[in-house]
KOLMARPA-189041 format. One record per residue: residue number from 0; residue in three letters; y, x, z of N, C-alpha, C in turn. Coordinates in Angstrom, 3 decimals. Each point is the difference from the previous one (the first is absolute). Layout:
NUM; ALA; Y; X; Z; Y; X; Z; Y; X; Z
...
//
This chain:
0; UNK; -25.079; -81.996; 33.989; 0.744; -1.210; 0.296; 1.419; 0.109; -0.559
1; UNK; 0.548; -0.807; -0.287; 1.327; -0.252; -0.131; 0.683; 0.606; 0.454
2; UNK; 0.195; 0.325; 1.566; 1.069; 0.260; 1.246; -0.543; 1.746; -0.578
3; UNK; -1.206; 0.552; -0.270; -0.161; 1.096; 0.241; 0.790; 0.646; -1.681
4; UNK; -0.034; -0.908; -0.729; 0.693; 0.270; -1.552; 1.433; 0.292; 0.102
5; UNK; 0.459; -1.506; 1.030; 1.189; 0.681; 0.589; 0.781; 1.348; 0.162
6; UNK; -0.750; 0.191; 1.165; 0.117; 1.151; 0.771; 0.233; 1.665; -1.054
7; UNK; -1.279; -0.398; -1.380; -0.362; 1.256; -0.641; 1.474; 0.338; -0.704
8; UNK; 0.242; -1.771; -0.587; 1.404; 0.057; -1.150; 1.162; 0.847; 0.783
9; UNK; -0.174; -0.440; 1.587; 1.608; 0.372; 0.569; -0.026; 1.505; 0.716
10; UNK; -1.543; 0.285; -0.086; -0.253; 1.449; 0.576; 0.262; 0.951; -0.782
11; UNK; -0.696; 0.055; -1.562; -0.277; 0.721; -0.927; 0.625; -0.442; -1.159
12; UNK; 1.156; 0.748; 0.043; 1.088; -0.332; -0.968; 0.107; 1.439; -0.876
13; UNK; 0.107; 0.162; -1.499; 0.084; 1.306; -0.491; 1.045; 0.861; 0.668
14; UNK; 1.055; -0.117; 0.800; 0.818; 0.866; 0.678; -0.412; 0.579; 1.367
15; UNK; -1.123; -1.194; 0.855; -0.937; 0.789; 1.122; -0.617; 0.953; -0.813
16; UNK; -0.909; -0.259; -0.798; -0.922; 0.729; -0.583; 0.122; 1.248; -0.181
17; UNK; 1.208; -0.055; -1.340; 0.735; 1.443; 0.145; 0.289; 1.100; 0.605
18; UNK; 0.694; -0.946; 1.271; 0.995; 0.898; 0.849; -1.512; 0.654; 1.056
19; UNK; -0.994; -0.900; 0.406; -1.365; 0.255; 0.932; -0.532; 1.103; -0.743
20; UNK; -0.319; 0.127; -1.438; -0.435; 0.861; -0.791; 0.677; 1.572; 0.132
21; UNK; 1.208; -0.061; -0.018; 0.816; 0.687; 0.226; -0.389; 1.399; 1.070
22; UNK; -0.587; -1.035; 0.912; -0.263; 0.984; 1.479; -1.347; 0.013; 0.088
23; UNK; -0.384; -0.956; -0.261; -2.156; -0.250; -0.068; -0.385; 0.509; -0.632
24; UNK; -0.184; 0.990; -0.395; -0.746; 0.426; -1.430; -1.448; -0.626; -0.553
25; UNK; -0.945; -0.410; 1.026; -1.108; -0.576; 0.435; -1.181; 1.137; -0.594
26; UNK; -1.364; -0.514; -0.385; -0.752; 1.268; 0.429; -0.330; -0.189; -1.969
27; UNK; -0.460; 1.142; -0.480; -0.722; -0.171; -1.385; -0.875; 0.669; -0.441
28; UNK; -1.556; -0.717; 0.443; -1.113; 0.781; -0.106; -0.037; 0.117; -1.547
29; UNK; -0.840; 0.967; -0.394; -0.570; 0.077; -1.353; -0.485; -0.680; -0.542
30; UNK; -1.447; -0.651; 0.338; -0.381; -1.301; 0.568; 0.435; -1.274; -0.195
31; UNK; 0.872; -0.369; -0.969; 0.711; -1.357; 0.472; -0.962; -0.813; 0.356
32; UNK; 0.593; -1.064; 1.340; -0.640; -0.830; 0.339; 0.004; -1.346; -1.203
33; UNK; -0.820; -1.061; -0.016; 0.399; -1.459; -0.977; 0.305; -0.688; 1.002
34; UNK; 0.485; -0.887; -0.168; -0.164; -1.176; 0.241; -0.104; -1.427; -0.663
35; UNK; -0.562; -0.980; 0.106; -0.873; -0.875; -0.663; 0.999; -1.347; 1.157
36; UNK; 1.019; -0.638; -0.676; 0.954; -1.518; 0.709; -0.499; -0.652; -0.845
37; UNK; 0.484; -1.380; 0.543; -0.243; -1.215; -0.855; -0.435; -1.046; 0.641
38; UNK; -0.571; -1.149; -0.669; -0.803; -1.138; 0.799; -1.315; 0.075; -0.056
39; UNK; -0.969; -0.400; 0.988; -1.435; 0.354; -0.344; -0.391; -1.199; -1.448
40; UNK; -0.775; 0.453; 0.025; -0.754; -0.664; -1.634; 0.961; 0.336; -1.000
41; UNK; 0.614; 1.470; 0.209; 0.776; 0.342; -1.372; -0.239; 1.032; -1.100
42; UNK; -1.507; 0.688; 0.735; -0.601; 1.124; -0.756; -0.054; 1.170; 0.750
43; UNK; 0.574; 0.120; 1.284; -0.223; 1.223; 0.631; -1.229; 0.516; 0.209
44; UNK; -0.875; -0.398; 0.641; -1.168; 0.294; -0.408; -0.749; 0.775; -1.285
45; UNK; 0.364; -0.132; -1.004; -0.255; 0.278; -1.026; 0.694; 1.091; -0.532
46; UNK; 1.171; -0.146; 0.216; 1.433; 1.245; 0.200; -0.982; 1.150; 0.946
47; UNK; -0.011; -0.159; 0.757; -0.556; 0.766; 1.448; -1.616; 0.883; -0.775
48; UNK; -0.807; -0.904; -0.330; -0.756; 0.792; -0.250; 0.125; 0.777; -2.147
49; UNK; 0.881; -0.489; -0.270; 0.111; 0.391; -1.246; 0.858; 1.460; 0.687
50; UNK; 0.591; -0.257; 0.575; 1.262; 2.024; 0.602; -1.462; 0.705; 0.955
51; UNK; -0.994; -0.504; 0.267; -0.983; 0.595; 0.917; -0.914; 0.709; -0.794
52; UNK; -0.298; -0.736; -1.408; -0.333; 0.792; -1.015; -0.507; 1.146; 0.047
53; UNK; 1.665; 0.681; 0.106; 0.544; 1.253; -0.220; -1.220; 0.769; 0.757
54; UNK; -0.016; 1.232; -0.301; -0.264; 1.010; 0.915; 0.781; 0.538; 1.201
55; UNK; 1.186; -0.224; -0.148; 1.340; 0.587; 0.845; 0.842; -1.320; 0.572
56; UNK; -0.848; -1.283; 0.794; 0.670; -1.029; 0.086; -1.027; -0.586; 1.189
57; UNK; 0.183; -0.287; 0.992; -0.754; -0.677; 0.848; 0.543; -1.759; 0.720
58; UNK; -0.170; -0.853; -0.873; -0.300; -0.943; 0.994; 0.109; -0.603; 1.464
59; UNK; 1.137; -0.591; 0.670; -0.103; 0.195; 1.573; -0.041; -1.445; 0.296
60; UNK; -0.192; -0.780; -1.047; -0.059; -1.775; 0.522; 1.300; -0.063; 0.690
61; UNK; -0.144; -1.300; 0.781; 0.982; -0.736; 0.824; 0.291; 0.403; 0.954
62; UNK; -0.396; 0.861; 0.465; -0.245; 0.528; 1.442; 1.378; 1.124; 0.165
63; UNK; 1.240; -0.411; -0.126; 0.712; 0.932; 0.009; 0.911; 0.909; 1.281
64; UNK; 0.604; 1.016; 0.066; 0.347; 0.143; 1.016; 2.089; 0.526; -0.336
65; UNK; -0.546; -0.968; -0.863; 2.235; -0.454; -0.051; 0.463; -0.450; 1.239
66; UNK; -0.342; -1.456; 0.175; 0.561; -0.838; 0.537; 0.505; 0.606; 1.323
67; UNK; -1.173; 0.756; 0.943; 0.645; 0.425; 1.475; 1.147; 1.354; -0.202
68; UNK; -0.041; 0.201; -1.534; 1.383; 1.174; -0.218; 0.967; -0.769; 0.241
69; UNK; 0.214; -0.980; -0.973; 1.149; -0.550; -0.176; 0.364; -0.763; 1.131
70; UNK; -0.854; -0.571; 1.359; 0.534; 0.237; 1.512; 0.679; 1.069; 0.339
71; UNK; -0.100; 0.887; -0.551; 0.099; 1.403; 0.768; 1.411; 0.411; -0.511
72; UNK; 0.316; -0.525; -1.488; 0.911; 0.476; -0.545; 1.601; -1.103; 0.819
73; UNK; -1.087; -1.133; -0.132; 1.361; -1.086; 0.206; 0.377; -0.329; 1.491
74; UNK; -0.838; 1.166; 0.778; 0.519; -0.076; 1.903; 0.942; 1.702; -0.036
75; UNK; -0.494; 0.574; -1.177; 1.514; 0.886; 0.069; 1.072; -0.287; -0.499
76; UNK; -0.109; -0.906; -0.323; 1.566; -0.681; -0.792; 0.784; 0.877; -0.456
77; UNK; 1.388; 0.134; -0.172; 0.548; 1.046; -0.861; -0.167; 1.021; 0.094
78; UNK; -0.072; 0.591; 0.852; 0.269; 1.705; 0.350; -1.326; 0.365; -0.781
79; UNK; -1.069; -0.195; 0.411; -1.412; 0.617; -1.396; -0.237; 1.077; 0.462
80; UNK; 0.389; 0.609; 1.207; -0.090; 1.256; 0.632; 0.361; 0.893; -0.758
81; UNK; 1.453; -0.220; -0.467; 0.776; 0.920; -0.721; -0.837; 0.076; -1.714
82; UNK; -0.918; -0.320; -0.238; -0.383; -0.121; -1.437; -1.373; 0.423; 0.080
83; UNK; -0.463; 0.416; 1.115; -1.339; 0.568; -0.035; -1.145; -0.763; 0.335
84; UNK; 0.285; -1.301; 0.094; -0.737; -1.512; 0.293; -0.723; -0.166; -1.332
85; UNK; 0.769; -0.174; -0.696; -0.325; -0.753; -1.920; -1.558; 1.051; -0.033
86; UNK; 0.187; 1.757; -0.059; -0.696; 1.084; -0.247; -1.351; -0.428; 1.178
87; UNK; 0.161; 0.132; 1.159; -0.847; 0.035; 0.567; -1.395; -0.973; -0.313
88; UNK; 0.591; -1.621; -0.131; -0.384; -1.254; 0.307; -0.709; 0.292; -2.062
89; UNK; 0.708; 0.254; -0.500; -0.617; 0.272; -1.399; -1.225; 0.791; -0.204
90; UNK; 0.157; 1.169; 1.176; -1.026; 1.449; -0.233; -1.247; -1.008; 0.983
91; UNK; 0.162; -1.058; 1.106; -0.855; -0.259; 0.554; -1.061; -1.006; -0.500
92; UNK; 0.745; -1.045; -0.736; -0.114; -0.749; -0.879; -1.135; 0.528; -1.134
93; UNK; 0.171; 1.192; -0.663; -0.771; 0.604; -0.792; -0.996; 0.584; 0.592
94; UNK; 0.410; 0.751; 0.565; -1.235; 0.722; 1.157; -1.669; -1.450; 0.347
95; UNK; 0.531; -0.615; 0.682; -0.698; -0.945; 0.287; -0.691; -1.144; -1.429
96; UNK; 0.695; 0.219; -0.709; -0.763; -0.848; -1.466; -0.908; 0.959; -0.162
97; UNK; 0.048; 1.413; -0.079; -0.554; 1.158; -0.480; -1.855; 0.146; 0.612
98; UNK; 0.741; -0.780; 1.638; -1.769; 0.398; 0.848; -0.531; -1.245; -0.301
99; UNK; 0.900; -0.864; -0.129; -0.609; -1.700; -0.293; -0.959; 0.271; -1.401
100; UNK; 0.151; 0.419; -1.052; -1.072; -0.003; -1.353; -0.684; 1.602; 0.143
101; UNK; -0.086; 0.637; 0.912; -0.877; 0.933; 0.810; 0.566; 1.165; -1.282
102; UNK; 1.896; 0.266; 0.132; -0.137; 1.217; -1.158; 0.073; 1.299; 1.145
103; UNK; -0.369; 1.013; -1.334; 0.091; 1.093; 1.325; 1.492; 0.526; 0.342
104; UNK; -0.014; 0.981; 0.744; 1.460; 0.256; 0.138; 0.265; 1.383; -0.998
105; UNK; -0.591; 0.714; -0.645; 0.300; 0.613; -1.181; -0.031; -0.978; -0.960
106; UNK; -0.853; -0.644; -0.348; 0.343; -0.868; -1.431; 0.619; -1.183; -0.100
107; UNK; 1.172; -0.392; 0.352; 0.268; -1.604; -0.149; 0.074; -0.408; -0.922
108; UNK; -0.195; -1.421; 0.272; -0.116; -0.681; -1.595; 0.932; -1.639; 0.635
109; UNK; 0.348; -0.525; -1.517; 1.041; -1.121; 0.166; -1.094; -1.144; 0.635
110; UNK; 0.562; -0.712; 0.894; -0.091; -0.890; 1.153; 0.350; -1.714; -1.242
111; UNK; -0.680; -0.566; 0.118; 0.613; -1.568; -0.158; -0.125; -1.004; 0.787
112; UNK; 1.355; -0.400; 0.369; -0.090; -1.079; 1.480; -0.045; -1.187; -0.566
113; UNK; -0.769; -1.099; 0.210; -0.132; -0.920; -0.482; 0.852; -1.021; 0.687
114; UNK; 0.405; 0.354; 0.972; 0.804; -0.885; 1.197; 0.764; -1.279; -0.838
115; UNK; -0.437; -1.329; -0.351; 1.105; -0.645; -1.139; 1.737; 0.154; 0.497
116; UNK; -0.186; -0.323; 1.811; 1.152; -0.376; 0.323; 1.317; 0.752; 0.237
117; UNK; -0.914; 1.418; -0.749; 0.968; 1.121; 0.128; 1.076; -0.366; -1.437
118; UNK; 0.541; -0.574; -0.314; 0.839; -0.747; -0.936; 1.474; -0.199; 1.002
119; UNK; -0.815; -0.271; 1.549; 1.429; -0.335; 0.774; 0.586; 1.825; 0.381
120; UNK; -0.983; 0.905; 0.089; 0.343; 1.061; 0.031; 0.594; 1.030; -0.677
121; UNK; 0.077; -0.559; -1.130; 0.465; 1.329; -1.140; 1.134; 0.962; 0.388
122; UNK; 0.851; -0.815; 0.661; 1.420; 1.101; 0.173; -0.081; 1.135; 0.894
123; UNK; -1.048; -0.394; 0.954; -0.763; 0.621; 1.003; -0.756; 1.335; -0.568
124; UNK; -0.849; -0.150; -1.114; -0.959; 0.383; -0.558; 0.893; 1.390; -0.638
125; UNK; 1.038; -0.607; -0.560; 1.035; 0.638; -0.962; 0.594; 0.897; 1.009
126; UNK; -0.074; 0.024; 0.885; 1.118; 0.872; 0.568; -0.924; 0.943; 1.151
127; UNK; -1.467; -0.092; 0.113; -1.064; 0.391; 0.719; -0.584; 1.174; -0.885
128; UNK; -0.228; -0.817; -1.228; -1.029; 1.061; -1.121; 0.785; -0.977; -1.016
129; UNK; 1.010; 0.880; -0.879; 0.807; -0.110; -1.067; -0.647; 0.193; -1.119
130; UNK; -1.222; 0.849; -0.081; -0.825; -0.479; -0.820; -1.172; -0.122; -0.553
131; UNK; -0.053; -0.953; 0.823; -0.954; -1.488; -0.215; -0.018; -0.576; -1.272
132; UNK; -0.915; -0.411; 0.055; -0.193; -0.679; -1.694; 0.026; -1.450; 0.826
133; UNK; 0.252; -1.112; -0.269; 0.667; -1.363; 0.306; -0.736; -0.657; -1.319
134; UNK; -1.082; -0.650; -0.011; -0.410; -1.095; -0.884; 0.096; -1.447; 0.391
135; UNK; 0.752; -0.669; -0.531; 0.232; -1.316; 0.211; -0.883; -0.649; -0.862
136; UNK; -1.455; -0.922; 0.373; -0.458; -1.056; -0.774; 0.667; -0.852; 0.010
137; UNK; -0.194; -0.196; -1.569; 0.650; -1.707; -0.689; -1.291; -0.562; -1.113
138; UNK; 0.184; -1.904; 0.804; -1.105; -0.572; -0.558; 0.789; -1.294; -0.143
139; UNK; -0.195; -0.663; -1.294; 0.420; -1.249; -0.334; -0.062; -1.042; 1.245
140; UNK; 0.969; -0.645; 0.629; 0.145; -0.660; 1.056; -0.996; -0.994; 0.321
141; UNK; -0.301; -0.658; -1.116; -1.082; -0.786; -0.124; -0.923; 0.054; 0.794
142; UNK; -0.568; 1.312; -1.217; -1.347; 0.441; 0.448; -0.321; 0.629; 1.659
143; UNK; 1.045; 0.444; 0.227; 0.111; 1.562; 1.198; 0.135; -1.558; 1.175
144; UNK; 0.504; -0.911; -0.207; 0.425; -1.305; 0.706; -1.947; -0.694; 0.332
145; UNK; -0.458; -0.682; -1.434; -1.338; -0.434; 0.416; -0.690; 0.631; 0.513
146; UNK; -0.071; 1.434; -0.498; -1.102; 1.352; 0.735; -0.019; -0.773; 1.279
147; UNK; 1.823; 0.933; 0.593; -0.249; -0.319; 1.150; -0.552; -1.437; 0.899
148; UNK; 0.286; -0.830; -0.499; -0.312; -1.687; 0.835; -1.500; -0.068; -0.272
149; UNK; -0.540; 0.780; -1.167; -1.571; 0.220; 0.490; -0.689; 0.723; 0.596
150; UNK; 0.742; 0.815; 0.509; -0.489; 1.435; 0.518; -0.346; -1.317; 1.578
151; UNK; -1.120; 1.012; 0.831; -0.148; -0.875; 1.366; 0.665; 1.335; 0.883
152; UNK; 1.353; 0.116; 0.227; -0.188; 1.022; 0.999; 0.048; -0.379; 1.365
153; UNK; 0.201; 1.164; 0.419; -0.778; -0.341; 1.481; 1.371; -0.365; 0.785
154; UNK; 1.228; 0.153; -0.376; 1.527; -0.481; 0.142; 0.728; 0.880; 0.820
155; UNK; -0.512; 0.935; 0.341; 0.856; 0.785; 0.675; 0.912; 1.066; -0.943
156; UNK; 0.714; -0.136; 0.397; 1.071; 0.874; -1.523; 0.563; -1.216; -1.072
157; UNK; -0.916; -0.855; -0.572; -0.053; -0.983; -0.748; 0.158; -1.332; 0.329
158; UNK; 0.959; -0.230; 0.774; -0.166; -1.933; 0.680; 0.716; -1.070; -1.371
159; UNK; 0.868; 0.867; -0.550; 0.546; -0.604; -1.112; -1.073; -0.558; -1.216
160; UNK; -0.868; 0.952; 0.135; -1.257; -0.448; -1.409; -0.674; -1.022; 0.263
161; UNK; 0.045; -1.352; 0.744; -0.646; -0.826; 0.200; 0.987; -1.124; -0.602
162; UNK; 0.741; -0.019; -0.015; 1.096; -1.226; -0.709; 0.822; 0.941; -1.771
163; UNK; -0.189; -0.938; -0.829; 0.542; 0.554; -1.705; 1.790; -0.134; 0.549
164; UNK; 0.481; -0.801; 0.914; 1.613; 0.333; 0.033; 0.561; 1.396; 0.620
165; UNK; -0.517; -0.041; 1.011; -0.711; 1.152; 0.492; 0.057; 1.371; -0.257
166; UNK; -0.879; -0.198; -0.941; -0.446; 1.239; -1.427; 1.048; 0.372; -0.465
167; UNK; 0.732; -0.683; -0.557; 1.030; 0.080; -1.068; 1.293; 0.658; 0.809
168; UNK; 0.182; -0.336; 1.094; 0.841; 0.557; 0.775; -0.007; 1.474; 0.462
169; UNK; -1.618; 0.184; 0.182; -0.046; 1.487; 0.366; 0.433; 0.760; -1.277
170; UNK; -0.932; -0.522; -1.347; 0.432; 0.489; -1.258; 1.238; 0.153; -0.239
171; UNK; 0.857; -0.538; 0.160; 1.405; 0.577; -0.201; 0.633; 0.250; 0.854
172; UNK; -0.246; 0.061; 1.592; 0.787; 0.956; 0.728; -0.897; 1.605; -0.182
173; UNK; -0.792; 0.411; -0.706; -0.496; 1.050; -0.299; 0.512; 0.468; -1.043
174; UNK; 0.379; -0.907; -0.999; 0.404; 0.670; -0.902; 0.736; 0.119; -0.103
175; UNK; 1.662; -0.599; 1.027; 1.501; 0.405; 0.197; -0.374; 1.472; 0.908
176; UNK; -0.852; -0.274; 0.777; -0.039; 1.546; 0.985; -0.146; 1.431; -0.825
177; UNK; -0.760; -0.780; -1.387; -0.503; 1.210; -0.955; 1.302; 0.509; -1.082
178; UNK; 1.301; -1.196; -0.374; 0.526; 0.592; -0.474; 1.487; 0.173; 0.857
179; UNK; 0.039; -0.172; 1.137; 1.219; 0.524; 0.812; -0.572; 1.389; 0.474
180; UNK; -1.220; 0.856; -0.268; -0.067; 1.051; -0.033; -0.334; 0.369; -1.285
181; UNK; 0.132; -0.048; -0.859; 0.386; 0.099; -1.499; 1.578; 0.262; -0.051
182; UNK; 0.767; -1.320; 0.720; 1.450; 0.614; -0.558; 0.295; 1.351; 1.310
183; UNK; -0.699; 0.134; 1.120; 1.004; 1.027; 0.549; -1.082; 1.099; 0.170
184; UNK; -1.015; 0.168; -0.533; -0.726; 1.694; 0.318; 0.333; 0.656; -1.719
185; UNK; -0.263; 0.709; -0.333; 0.182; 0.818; -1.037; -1.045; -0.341; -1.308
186; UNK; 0.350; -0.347; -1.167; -0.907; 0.048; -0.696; -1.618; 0.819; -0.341
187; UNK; -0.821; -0.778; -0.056; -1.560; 0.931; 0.217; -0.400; -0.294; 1.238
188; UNK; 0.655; -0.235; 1.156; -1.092; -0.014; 1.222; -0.809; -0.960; 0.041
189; UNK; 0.393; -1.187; -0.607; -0.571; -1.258; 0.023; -0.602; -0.524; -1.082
190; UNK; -1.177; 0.006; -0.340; -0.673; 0.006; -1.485; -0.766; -2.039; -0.263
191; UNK; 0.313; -0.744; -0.678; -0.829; -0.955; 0.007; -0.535; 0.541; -1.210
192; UNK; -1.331; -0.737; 0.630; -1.433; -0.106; -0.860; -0.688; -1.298; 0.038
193; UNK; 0.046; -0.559; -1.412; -0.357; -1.399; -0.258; -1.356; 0.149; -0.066
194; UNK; -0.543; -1.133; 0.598; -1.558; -0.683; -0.052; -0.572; -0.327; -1.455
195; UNK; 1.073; -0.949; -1.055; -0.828; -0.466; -0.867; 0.301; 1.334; -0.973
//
C-alpha cells in the first residue's frame, strides 16, 4: 500500500542502513538464499524453476517464512538486541528455508523464495542475510498489466487485479519500492531481470 511505501521511504534511509549495518552484521550462509520480487504474471515462476534447475538450488514457492521475522525485527525497534537480532533472525530464516525444500543439515543448498511481496521487504532482507541474491522481475507494463486482469485469482493478496486502474497503480508503487531500494542498499543486492 501506499501508507506502507511511506513508512519504508522514512524508515530505510541509506544513513539507517549504514549506521544498523554497522552493529548488525546479520547472518551469511554459504548457501545464498534468492529471492524472486515483483508482480505476479511477471515470470517468477519460470525464474523459480529455471534457478531449481541447478543441482545446488531448491525451490521453496510462496510459502515463505520472512514475513513473521520482520515482526520480530520491527517489535525490537532500535536497540536489535545490541546487533545480535539482524544474525539471529537471518541464521533462523535460513535454517527454516533449509527443512522447508527437505536439505540436509550437512549439505545445504540455495533456497528460492518466491514470496512476490517480499519487494516490501528488501531492507529487512539486507540487513538479516546480506547475502542474498535479490531478483527483481520486470515485464512490459502492458503485458504484466493484461496477464494480470486475466488471471482469475482467488483475491486474497490480489484485490487490486480485478480493476486495469487498479493494476497500474500496484505496478508502479512496486516499482518506486524497487528503486528506492536501488538508491539506498549497495549496488548488486538488487538484480532486475526482464521478462521479454
Amino acid at each position: 500500500s501506499e501508507q506502507q511505501f511511506q513508512q519504508i521511504k522514512e524508515f530505510f534511509t541509506e544513513s539507517v542502513i549504514t549506521s544498523t549495518r554497522s552493529f548488525c552484521p546479520g547472518y551469511r550462509p554459504s548457501k545464498r538464499p534468492i529471492f524472486v520480487v515483483g508482480m505476479p504474471r511477471s515470470g517468477s515462476t519460470l525464474m523459480e524453476r529455471l534457478l531449481a534447475a541447478h543441482s545446488q538450488v531448491r525451490g521453496a514457492g510462496e510459502d515463505t517464512h520472512m514475513a513473521p521475522l520482520v515482526g520480530k525485527f520491527i517489535e525490537a525497534g532500535s536497540t536489535l538486541d545490541g546487533g545480535r537480532l539482524c544474525t539471529k533472525l537471518g541464521k533462523k530464516y535460513f535454517s527454516r528455508m533449509q527443512q522447508l525444500v527437505g536439505a540436509a543439515k550437512d549439505s545445504p543448498v540455495h533456497t528460492v523464495d518466491k514470496m512476490l511481496r517480499n519487494v516490501m521487504n528488501i531492507g529487512f532482507i539486507y540487513l538479516m542475510v546480506p547475502n542474498a541474491c535479490v531478483l527483481h522481475m520486470v515485464r512490459d507494463p502492458m503485458d504484466v498489466g493484461f496477464s494480470n486482469f486475466r488471471q482469475p485469482f482467488e483475491g486474497r493478496g490480489t484485490p487490486w487485479a480485478w480493476n486495469l486502474t487498479d493494476i497500474g497503480r500496484e505496478y508502479r508503487l512496486l516499482y518506486q519500492v524497487a528503486d528506492h531500494w536501488r538508491s539506498v542498499l549497495p549496488d548488486g543486492f538488487l538484480h532486475d531481470v526482464k521478462y521479454e
